[in-house]
FIKOLKE-152862 format. One line per 4 residues: their letters; for each residue x, y, z of C-alpha. Coordinates in steps of 0.02 Angstrom, whole numbers, plus 50000, padded with zeros to 5 digits. Example, Ala and Ser with C-alpha at 12.3 -4.5 7.8 and 13.67 -1.06 7.14 Angstrom:
as) 50615/49775/50390; 50684/49947/50357
***
This chain:
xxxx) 49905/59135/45610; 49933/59118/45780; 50136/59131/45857; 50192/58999/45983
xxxx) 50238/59097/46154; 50439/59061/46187; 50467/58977/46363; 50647/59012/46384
xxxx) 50685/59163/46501; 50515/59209/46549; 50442/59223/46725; 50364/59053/46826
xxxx) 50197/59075/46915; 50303/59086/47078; 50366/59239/47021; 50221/59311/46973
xxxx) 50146/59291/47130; 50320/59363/47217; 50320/59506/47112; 50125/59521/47124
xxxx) 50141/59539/47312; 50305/59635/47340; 50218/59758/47233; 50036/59764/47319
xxxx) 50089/59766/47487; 50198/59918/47431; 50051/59984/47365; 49940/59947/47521
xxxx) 50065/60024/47628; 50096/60191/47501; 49875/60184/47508; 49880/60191/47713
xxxx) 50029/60341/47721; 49915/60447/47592; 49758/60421/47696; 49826/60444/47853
xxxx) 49918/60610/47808; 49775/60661/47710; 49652/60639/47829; 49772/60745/47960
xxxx) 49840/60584/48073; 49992/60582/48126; 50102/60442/48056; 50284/60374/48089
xxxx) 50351/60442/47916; 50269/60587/47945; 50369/60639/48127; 50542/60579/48027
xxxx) 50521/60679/47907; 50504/60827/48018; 50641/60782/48116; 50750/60772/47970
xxxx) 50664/60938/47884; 50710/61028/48042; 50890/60944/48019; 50926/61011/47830
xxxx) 50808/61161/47833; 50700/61094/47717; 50497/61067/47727; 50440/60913/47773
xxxx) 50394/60841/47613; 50574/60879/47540; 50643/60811/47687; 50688/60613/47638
xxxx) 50685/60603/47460; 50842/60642/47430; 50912/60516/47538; 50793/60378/47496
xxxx) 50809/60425/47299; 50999/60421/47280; 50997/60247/47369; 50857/60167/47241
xxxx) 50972/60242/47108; 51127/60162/47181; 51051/60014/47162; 50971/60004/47016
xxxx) 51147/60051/46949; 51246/59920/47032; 51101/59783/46996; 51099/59829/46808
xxxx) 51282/59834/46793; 51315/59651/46892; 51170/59599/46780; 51246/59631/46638
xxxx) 51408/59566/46670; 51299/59396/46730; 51229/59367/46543; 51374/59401/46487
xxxx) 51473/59273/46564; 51349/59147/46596; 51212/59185/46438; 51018/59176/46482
xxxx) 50959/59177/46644; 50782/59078/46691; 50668/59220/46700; 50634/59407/46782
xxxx) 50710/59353/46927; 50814/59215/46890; 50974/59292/46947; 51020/59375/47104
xxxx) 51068/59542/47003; 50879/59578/46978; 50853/59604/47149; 50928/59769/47178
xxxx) 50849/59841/46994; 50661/59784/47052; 50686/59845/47242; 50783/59999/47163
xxxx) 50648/60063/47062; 50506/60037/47214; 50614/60150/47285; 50631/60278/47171
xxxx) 50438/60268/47141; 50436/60270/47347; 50549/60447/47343; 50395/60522/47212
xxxx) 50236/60481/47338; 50341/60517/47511; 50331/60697/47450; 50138/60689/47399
xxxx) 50098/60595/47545; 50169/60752/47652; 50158/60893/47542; 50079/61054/47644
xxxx) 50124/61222/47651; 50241/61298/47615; 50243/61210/47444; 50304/61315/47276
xxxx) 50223/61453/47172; 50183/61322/47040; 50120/61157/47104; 49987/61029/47025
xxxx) 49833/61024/47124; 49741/60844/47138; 49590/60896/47246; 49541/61049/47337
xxxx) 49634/61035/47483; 49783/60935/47391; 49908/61020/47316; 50103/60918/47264
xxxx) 50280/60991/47190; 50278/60971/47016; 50463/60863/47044; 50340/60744/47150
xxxx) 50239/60688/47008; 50381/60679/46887; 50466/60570/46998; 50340/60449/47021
xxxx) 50305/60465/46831; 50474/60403/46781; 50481/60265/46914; 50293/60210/46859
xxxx) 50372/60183/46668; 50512/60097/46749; 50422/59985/46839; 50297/59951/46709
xxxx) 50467/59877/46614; 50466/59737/46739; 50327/59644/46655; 50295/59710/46497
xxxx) 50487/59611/46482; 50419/59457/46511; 50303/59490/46367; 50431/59523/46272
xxxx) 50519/59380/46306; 50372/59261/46266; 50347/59358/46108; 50533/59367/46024
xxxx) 50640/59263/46119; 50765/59332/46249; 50849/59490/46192; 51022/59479/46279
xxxx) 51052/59648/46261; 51045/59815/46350; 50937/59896/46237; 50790/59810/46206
xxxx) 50644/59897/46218; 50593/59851/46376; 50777/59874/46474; 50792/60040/46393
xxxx) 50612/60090/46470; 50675/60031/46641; 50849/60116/46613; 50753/60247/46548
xxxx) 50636/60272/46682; 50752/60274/46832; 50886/60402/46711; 50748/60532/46692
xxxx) 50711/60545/46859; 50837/60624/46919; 50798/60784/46821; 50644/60773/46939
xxxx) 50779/60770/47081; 50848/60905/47013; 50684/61005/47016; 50647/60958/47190
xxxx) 50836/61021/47233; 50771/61215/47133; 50591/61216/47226; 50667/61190/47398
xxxx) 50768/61328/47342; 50635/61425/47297; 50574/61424/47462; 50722/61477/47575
xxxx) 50642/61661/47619; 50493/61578/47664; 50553/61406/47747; 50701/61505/47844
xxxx) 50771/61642/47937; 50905/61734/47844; 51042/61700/47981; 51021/61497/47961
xxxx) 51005/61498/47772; 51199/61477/47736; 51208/61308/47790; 51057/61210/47743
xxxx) 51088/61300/47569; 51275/61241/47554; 51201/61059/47581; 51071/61079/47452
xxxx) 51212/61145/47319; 51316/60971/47400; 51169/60860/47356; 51132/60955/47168
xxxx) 51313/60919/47122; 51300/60733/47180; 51124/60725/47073; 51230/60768/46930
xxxx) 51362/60633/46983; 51221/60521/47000; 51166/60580/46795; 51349/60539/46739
xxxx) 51350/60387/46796; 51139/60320/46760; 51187/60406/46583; 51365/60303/46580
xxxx) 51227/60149/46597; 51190/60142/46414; 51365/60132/46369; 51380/59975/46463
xxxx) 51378/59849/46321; 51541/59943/46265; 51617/59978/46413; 51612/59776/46432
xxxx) 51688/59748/46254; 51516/59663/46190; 51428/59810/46078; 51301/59774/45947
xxxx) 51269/59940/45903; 51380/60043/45786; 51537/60094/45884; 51513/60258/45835
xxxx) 51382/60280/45955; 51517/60270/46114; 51600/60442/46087; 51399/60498/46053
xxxx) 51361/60458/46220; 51490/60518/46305; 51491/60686/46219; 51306/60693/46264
xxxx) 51306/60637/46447; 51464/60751/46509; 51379/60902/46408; 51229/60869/46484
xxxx) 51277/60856/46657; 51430/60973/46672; 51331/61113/46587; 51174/61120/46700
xxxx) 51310/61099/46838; 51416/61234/46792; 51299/61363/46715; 51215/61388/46901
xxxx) 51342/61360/47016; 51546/61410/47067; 51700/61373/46999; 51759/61190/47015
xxxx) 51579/61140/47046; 51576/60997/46867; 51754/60936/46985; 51633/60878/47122
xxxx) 51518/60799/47034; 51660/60726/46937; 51738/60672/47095; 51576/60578/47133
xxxx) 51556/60487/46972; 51722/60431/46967; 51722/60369/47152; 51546/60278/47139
xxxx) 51582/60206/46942; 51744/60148/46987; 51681/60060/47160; 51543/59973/47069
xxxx) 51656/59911/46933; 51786/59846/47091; 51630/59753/47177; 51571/59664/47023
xxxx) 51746/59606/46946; 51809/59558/47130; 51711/59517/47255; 51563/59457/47139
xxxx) 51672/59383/47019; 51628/59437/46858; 51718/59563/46714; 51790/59719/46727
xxxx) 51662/59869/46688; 51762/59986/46596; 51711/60178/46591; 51748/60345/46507
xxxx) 51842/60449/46650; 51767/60618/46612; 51926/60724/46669; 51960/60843/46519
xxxx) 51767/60834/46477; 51755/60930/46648; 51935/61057/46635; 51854/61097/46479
xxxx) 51673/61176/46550; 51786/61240/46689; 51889/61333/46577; 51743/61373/46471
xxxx) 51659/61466/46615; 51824/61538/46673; 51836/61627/46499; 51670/61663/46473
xxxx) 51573/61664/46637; 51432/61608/46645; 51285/61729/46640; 51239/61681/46472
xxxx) 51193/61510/46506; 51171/61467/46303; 51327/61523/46254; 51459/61429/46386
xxxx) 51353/61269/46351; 51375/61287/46176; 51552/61319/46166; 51583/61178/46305
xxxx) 51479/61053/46177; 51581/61098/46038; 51778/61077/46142; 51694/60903/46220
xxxx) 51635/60840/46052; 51812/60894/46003; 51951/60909/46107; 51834/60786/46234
xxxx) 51815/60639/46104; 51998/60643/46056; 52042/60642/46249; 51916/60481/46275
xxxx) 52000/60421/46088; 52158/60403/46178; 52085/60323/46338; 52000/60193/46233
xxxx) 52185/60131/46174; 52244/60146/46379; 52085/60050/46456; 51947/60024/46381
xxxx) 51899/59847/46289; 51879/59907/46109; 52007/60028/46080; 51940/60152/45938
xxxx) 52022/60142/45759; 52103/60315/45705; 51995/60302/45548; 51836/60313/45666
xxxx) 51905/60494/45752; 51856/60609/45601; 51687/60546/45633; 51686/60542/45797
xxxx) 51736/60723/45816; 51597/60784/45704; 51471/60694/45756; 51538/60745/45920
xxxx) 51509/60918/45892; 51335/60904/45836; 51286/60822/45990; 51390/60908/46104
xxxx) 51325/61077/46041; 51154/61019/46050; 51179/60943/46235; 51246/61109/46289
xxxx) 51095/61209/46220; 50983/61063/46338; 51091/61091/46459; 51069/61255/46465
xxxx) 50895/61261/46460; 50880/61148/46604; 50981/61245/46699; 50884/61389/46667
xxxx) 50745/61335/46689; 50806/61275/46861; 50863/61451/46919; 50695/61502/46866
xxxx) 50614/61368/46981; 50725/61444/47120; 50684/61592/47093; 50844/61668/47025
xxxx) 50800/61855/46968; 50950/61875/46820; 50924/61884/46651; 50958/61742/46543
xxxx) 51073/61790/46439; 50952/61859/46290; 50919/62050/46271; 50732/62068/46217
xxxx) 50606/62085/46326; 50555/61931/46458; 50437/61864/46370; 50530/61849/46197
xxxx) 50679/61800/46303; 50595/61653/46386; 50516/61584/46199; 50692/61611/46142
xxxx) 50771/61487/46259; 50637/61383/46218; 50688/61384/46029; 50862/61355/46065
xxxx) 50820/61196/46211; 50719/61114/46056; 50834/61147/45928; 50994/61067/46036
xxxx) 50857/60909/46089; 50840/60888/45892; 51018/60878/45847; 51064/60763/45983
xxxx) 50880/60644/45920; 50923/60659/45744; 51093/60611/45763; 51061/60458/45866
xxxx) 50938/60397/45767; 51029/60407/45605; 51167/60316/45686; 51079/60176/45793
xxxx) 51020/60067/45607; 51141/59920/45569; 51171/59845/45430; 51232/59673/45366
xxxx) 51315/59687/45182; 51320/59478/45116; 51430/59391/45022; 51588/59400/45152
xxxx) 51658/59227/45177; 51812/59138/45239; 51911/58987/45258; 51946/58941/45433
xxxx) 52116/58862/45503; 52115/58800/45670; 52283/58778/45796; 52243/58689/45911
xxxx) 52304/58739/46073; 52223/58606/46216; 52115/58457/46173; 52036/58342/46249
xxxx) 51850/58425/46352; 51900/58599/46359; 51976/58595/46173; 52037/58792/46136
xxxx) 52120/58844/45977; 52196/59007/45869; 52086/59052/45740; 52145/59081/45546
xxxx) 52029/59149/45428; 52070/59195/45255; 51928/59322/45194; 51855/59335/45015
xxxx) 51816/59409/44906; 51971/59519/44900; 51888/59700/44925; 51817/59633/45083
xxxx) 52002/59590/45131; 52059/59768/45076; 51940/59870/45199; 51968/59764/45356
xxxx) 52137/59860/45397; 52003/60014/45431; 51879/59903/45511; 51784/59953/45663
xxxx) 51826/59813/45741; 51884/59639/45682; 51882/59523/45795; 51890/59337/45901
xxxx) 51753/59322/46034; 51691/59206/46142; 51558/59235/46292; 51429/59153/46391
xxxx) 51529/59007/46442; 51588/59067/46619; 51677/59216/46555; 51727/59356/46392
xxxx) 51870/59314/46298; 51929/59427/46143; 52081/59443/46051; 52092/59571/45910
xxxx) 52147/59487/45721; 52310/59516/45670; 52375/59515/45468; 52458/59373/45445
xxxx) 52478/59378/45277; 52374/59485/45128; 52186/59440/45174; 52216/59306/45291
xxxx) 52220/59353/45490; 52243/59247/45651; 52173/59281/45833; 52299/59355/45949
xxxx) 52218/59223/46087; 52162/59057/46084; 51973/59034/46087; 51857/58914/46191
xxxx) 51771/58784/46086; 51678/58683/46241; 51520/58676/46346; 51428/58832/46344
xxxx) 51556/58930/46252; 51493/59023/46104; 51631/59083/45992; 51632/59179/45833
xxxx) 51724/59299/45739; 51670/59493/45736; 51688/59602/45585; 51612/59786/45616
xxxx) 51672/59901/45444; 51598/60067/45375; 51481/60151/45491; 51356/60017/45515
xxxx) 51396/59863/45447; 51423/59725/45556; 51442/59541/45528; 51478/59397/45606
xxxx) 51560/59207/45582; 51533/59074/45703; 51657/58962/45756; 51590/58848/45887
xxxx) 51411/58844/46002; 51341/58717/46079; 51195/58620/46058; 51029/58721/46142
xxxx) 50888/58606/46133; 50770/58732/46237; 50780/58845/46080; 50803/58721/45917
xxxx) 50969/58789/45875; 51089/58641/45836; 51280/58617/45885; 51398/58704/45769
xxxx) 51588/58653/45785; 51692/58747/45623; 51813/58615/45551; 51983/58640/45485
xxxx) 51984/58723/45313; 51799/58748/45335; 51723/58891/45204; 51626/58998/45343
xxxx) 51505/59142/45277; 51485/59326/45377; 51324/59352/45421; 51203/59467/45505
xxxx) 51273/59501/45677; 51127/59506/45780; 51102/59315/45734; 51247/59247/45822
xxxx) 51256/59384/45961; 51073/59361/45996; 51063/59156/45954; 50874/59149/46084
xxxx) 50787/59282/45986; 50649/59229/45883; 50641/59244/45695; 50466/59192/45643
xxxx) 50396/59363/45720; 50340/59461/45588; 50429/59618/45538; 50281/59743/45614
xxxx) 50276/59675/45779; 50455/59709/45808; 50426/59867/45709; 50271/59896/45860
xxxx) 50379/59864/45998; 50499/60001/45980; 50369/60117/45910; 50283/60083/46088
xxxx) 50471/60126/46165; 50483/60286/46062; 50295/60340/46128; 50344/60318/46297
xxxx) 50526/60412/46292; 50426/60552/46198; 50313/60548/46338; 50434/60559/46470
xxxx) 50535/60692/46379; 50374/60807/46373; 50347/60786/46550; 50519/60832/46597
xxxx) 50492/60996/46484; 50320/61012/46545; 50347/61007/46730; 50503/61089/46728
xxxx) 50437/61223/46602; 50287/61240/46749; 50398/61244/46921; 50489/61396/46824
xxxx) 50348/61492/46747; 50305/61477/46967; 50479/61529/46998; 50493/61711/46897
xxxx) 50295/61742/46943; 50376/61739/47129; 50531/61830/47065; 50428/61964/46982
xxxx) 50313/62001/47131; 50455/61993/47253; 50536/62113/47159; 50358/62235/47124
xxxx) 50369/62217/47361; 50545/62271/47367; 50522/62415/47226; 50363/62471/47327
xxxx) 50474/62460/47487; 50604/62568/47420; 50467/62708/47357; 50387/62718/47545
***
């Protein structure tokens, strides 16, 4: 049987044909730079790019990518954040581009796919010991085509989104399938940064004199500590729903990310470079995170972004590689997981109660901590094999850490990298599944606090049956919310009396307002009352105004939180969709480990037969 194609939120023929030619002229343009430096003529991009190689003692096709690439990721960041904070004060918007926010996210990824051809475009010699060769004469960096890899997916998102749309309804929420392979996209490629960062590296004997290696080299460690800045805060990106008080994902999954993302970053920081290196690039997320948070709440007007500060994640890596130093690259990431998952999540534990929206229960922190340490072990073995693989690329002749021979030494990092990615996979993915338990209820008192058009009142809910009343005092969360009406409101419930709570805040029940209560207990279960929403003809969903003494029944979250999504899909095309999602993050993934793993396998072939010159040096 054939399913009706939903209307609301999907993208007009006019932009279509925007879109359609913002993209192709791109294209054309990309097309005419390729030829042109191909076919040896001299073009405009071509002469900058010298100028500024000859600036930062780096080849020409190294030369603006980092420049042009940490822009497109600025923006992306500050369009998806805004965005965000647009649906969640106003609801829906009117299509892929029907609110200024998108702007920066589309022009943001061309750019990012822009800072992967610049480099292919210009790529000659001197280019790295490992490269990919397209034709004869045409050899790139393998960081070139994993940029332009990850911004391709990303871009693809733009579309494919619309499909989605017309196929399930609008998904207002950060990780649909389609906003996670954009968010996705742009995340991942800044591991290609960081490999462009290692084969530039890689080349300073060849590229430079000795005497003016110091200083181009101090700016390239400058701009690998502000890449992993940049990763804190693109990783701090799928925390967002959180870090705005509107999660509907287990809340477990917060102190998961966080333990993940300051691993991550701090370790293949800190396992290359100096002491108070992870303080830089700590410095940097906190300066950029916190002035995109300021520009959306004030100047644009919408809510406060709240984020994980990341101080003690960082003393603790510092101290780790104080302690144990960090030649064995395995070892400090591992221990540094295991303090951030637990001395870490405690320290962001006790920030959630200072700042952040939805303060975490005490009876979440056992939990927390050892799922904490899972991850955080396994993000520090990642970690670690990033970085390594990294010094590889550059051509770093120490040992990693292992005592057998190279070879087994190399497969044994290998081991350990895939190991660490597993326990961080299999411990998101047996968190992410909600659940929706029936059969809690509740009778609803309203106080009414103004009337008249812009009525607002406390809410008073008595819950049966009485078990369900007994576990809320351990509840996730349990809570009065109300959004898409020109703002977020949400008070937490307070006991009242035995099984019977009442909103710290009045509620909104006007206009656009959509207002509900929140009840997140166990691990996964999460349910949701509503109170009031308003009448949406464009999707068939009828008024609903909760009376006085009106029996209200819990139900499955994701049906008030997500009112526009569709639910005569069947089961398998949902079930397809994220399958699709899963292909293409496994597909990026192996192209991070496959390019990387090939830049590095470039870097110690280099290594080795520098060192075979110098030993043959040393016997004449």
């Amino acid at each position: 049987m054939a399913i009706p194609l939903a209307t609301t939120g999907t993208a007009t023929f006019d932009q279509i044909a925007i879109v359609t030619g913002v993209v192709g002229c791109l294209y054309v343009a990309l097309a005419v730079l390729l030829w042109r430096e191909r076919t040896g003529h001299g073009t405009l991009v071509g002469r900058f790019a010298d100028t500024i190689g000859r600036l930062d003692g780096a080849p020409r096709w190294a030369a603006l990518t980092p420049y042009l690439h940490a822009v497109s990721l600025l923006a992306c960041a500050f369009g998806v954040w805004w965005d965000i904070a647009i649906h969640i004060d106003r609801g829906r918007d009117t299509g892929p581009f029907g609110t200024a926010a998108h702007y920066p996210i589309f022009f943001g990824i061309l750019g990012v796919i822009v800072s992967g051809v610049l480099p292919i475009a210009l790529a000659r010699k001197p280019l790295p010991a490992r490269i990919i060769k397209l034709t004869k004469g045409w050899r790139i960096p393998c960081s070139a085509a994993l940029v332009t890899v990850c911004g391709t997916f990303a871009l693809v998102g733009f579309p494919l989104d619309d499909v989605w749309h017309r196929l399930f309804g609008e998904d207002v929420t950060l990780w649909g399938p389609t906003h996670l392979l954009m968010i996705g996209g742009v995340v991942f490629s800044i591991f290609a940064r960081l490999l462009a960062i290692a084969e530039v590296e890689q080349l300073g004997p060849v590229w430079q004199s000795s005497q003016d290696l110091a200083g181009p080299n101090k700016r390239r460690i400058f701009q690998e500590m502000v890449s992993v800045g940049a990763l804190l805060i693109a990783w701090d990106l799928f925390s967002t729903e959180f870090n705005y008080g509107v999660p509907q994902f287990p809340l477990i999954l917060q102190p998961i990310l966080i333990a993940f993302g300051a691993t991550l970053g701090f370790t293949i920081l800190r396992a290359r470079r100096g002491p108070g290196s992870t303080f830089v690039a700590l410095g940097v997320y906190l300066l950029i995170r916190g002035g995109i948070a300021y520009a959306v709440a004030e100047p644009l007007g919408q809510i406060v972004g709240h984020f994980p500060l990341l101080i003690v994640e960082a003393v603790l890596v510092e101290v780790t590689a104080f302690a144990l130093g960090n030649k064995n690259r395995f070892r400090l990431g591992l221990v540094a997981g295991v303090l951030i998952g637990t001395v870490g999540v405690v320290a962001e534990y006790a920030w959630s109660h200072v700042w952040m929206p939805i303060a975490w229960p005490s009876s979440m922190l056992p939990s927390a901590i050892g799922y904490g340490v899972v991850v955080g072990a396994g993000a520090g073995l990642v970690g670690a094999w990033l970085a390594t693989r990294y010094a590889e690329v550059a051509g770093e002749e120490r040992a990693t850490g292992i005592k057998p021979v190279r070879a087994v030494a190399v497969r044994r990092t290998h081991q350990l990298g895939a190991v660490g990615l597993v326990a961080v996979a299999a411990t998101v993915f047996f968190c992410v599944p909600r659940s929706a338990d029936p059969g809690v209820s509740g009778v609803v008192s309203l106080e009414r606090v103004a009337t008249g058009a812009e009525p607002t009142a406390y809410v008073t809910i008595s819950l049966t049956p009485a078990d369900a009343a007994a576990q809320v005092d351990s509840a996730r969360w349990f809570e009065a919310l109300a959004w898409q009406g020109g703002g977020l409101v949400y008070h937490p419930m307070e006991k009242v009396a035995e099984g019977t709570y009442r909103s710290r805040g009045a509620l909104p029940m006007y206009g656009k307002w959509k207002s509900m209560v929140r009840l997140h207990q166990g691990q996964r279960d999460m349910v949701a009352a509503w109170v009031y929403a308003p009448e949406d003809a464009a999707i068939a969903k009828p008024v609903v105004q909760v009376s006085n003494g009106q029996t209200v029944e819990f139900i499955d979250e994701q049906q008030v939180l997500r009112r526009e999504e569709r639910t005569d899909v069947p089961r398998w095309m949902w079930n397809a969709g994220y399958a699709l999602l899963a292909v293409v993050g496994l597909l990026e993934v192996a192209g991070i480990a496959w390019l990387v793993g090939r830049g590095a396998r470039g870097g110690r072939m280099r290594a080795a037969h520098l060192a075979a010159d110098e030993r043959e040096r040393e016997i004449a």
